[in-house]
PLY file of the C-alpha trace (Angstrom):
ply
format ascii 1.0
element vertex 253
property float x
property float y
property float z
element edge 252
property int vertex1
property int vertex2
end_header
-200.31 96.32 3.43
-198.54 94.46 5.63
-196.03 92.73 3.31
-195.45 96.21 1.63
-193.84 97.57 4.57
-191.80 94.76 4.89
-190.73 94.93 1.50
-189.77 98.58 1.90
-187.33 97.92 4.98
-185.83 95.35 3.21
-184.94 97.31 0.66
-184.20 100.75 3.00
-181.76 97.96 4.96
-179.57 97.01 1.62
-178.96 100.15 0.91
-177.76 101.24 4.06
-175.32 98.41 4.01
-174.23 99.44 0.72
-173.69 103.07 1.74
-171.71 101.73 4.53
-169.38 99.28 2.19
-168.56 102.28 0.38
-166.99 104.51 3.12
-164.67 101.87 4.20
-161.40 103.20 2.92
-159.46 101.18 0.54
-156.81 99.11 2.08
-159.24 97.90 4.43
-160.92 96.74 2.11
-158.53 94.79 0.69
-157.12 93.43 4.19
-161.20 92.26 4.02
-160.67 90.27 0.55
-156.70 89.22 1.40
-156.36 88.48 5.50
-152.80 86.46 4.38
-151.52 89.73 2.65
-148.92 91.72 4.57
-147.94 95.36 4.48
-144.21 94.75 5.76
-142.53 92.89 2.85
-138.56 92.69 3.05
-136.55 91.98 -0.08
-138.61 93.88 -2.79
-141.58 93.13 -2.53
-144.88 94.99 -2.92
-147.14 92.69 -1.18
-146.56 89.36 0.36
-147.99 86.61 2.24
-146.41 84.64 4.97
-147.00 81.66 3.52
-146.44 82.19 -0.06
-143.67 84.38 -0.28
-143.38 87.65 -2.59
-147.33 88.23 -4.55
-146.28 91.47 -6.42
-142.92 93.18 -6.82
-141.76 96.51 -6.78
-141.05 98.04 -10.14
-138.28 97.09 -12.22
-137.83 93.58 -10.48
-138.76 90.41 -11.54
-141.27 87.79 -9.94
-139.98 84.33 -9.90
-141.19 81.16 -7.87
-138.53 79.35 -6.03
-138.52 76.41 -4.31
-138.39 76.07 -0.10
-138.48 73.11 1.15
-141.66 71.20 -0.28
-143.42 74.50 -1.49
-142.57 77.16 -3.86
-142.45 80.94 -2.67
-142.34 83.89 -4.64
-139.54 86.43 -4.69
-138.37 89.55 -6.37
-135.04 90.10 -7.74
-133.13 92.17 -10.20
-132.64 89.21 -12.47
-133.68 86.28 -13.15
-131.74 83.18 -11.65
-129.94 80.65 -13.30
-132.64 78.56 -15.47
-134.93 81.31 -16.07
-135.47 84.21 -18.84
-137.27 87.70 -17.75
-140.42 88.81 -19.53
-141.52 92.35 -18.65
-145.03 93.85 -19.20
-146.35 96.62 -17.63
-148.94 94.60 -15.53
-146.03 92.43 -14.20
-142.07 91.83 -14.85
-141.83 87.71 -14.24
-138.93 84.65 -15.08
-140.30 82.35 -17.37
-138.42 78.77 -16.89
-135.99 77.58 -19.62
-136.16 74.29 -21.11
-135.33 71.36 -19.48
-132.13 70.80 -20.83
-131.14 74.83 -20.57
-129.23 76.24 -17.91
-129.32 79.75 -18.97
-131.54 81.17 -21.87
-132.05 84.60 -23.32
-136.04 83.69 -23.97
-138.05 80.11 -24.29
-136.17 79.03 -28.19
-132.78 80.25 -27.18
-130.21 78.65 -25.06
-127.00 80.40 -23.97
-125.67 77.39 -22.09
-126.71 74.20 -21.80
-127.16 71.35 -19.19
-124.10 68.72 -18.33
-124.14 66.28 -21.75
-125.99 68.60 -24.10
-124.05 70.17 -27.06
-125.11 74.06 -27.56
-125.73 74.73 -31.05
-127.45 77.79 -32.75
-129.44 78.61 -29.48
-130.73 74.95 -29.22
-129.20 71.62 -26.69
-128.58 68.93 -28.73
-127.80 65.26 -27.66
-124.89 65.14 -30.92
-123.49 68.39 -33.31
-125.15 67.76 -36.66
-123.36 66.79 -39.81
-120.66 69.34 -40.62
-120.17 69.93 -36.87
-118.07 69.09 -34.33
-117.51 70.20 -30.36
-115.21 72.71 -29.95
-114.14 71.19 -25.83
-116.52 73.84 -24.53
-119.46 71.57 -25.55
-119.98 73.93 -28.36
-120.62 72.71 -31.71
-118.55 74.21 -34.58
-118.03 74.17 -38.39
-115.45 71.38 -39.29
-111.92 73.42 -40.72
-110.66 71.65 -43.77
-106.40 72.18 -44.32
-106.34 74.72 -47.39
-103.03 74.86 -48.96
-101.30 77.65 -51.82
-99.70 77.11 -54.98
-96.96 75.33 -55.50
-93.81 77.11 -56.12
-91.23 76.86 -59.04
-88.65 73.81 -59.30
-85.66 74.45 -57.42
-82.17 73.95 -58.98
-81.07 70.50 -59.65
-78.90 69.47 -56.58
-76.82 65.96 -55.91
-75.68 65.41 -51.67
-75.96 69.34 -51.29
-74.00 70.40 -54.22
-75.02 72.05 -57.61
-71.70 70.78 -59.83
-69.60 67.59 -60.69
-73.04 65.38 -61.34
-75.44 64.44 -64.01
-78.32 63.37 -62.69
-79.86 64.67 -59.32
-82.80 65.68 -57.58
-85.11 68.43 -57.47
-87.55 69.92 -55.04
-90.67 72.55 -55.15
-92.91 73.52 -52.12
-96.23 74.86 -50.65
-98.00 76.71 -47.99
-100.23 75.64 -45.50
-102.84 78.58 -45.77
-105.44 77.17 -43.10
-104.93 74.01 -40.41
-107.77 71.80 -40.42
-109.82 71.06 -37.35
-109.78 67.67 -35.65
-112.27 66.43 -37.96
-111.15 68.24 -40.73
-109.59 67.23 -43.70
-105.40 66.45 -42.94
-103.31 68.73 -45.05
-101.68 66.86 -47.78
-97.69 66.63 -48.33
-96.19 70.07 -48.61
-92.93 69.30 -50.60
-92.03 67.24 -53.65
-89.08 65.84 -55.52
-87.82 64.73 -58.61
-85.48 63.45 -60.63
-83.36 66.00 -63.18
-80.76 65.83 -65.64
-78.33 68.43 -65.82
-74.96 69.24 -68.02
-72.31 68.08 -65.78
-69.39 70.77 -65.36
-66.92 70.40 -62.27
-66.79 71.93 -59.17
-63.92 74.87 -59.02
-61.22 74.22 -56.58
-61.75 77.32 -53.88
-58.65 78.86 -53.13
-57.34 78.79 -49.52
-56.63 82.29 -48.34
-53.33 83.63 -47.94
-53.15 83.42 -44.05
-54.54 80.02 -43.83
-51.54 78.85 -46.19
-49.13 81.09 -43.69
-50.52 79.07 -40.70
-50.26 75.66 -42.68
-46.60 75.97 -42.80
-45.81 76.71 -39.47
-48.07 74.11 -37.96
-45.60 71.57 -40.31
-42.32 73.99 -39.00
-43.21 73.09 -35.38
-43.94 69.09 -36.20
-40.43 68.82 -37.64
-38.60 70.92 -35.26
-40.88 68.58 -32.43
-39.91 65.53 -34.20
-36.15 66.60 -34.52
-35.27 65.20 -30.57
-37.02 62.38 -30.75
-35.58 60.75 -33.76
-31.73 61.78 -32.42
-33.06 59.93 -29.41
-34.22 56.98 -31.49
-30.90 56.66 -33.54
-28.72 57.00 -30.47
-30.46 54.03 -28.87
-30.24 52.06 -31.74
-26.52 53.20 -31.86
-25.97 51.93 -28.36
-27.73 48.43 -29.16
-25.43 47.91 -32.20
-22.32 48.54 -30.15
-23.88 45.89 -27.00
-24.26 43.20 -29.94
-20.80 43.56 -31.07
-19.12 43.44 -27.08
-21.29 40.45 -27.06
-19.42 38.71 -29.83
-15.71 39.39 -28.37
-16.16 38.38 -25.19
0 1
1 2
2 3
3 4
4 5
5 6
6 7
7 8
8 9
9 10
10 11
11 12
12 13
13 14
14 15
15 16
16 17
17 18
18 19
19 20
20 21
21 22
22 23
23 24
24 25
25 26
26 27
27 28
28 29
29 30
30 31
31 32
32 33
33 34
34 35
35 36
36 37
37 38
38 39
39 40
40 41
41 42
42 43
43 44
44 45
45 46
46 47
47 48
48 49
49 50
50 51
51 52
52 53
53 54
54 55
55 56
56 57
57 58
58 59
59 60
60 61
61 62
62 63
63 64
64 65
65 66
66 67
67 68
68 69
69 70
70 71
71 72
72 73
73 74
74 75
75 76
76 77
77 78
78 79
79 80
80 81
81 82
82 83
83 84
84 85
85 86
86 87
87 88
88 89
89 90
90 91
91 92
92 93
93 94
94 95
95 96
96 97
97 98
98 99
99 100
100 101
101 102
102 103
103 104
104 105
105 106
106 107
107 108
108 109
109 110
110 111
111 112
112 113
113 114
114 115
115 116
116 117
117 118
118 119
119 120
120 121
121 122
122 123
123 124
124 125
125 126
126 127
127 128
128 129
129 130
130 131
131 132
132 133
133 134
134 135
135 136
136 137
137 138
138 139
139 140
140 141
141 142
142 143
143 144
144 145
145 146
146 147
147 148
148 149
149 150
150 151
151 152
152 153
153 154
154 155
155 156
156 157
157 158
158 159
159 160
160 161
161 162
162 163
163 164
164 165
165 166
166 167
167 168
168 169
169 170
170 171
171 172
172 173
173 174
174 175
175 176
176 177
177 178
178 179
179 180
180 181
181 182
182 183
183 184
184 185
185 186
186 187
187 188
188 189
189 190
190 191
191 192
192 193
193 194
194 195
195 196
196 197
197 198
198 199
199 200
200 201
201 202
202 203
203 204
204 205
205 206
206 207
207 208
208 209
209 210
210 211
211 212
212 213
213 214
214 215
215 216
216 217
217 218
218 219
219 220
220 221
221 222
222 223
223 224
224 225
225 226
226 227
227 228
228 229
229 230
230 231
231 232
232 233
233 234
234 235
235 236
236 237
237 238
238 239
239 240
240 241
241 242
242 243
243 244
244 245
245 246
246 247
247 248
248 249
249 250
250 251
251 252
């Protein structure tokens, strides 16, 4: 009888406990489960700890762990920082790290920059561009530009030291377009002109005709050389006049 009423307080005892648990409001509660948690986050945050930084964010930022000191805290931002991609859900918006040798990435298989000594190619770091590659300077690798050139064009006319007469045998020349520049690893363009010998009738070259003023000026630049050399040869004769006549009052004496 005894151990039947103690069984029945027992019991009476829980479940006033239990009634009791379940008036405590909420929050309490949870101060109960979380005694780190605060209520006065800064910077975006929903809850937070003193110790460990940021626990939840507000909505529409993302949760990230960043390194302080020898720890890592979280924090909330609107992005993710450098090294890190964003993955939203609706239980929580977080930054997933990039690969090692990423410094930005749009998710985990693509990179959109990559780390000091890494060539960026198709989303991926590589240590070399693959065959058919080659950096562009921005430690981006490319597709190699071979030199495309055109047609060539008809002969030209047979031509001898610039002139198209009084010859036989001369030279003529055809050209082509450059219609893409290789890359530096490209293929070089090859030669873009070409010559040849040709054979032609000869005929002579026709005497151009001076025109009418040109002949005018002609003859007076020779009018003004005579009439300039008309004093100086008087002056010539009269000294050699004078030199005769010394010679002969040379001879009497």
């Amino acid at each position: 009888m005894q151990l039947r009423l103690l069984s029945l307080c027992f019991i009476i005892l829980n479940f006033l406990e239990y009634i009791d648990s379940q008036q405590i409001p909420r929050g309490r509660r949870h101060r109960r489960m979380h005694p780190n948690v605060s209520q006065g986050c800064q910077g975006g945050c929903a809850t937070c700890s003193d110790y460990n930084g940021c626990l939840t964010c507000k909505p529409q930022l993302f949760f990230a762990l960043v390194r302080n000191g020898m720890k890592q805290i979280g924090v909330c931002r609107p992005s993710c920082p450098n090294g890190y991609f964003g993955i939203r859900s609706p239980e929580i918006n977080k930054c997933t790290k990039c690969k090692a040798d990423c410094e930005t990435c749009f998710n985990k298989n693509f990179c959109t920059k990559c780390k000091s000594g890494f060539y960026k190619h198709n989303g991926k770091c590589l240590d070399t561009c693959p065959e058919g590659f080659e950096n562009n300077h921005n430690m981006e690798c490319v597709s190699v530009v071979h030199c495309v050139v055109g047609e060539w064009s008809a002969w030209g006319p047979c031509t001898k030291r610039g002139k198209t007469c009084d010859f036989k045998r001369g030279n003529e020349t055809r050209v082509r377009e450059i219609l893409q520049y290789p890359s530096p690893r490209g293929t070089p363009c090859p030669p873009t002109s070409e010559t040849r010998k040709c054979v032609v009738q000869r005929k002579k070259c026709q005497d151009r005709k001076r025109p009418k003023g040109n002949r005018d000026e002609i003859k007076k630049n020779k009018q003004r050389r005579k009439e300039g050399d008309a004093p100086r040869k008087q002056r010539q004769r009269k000294q050699e006049r004078n030199q005769r006549e010394g010679k002969r009052g040379e001879g009497k004496a």
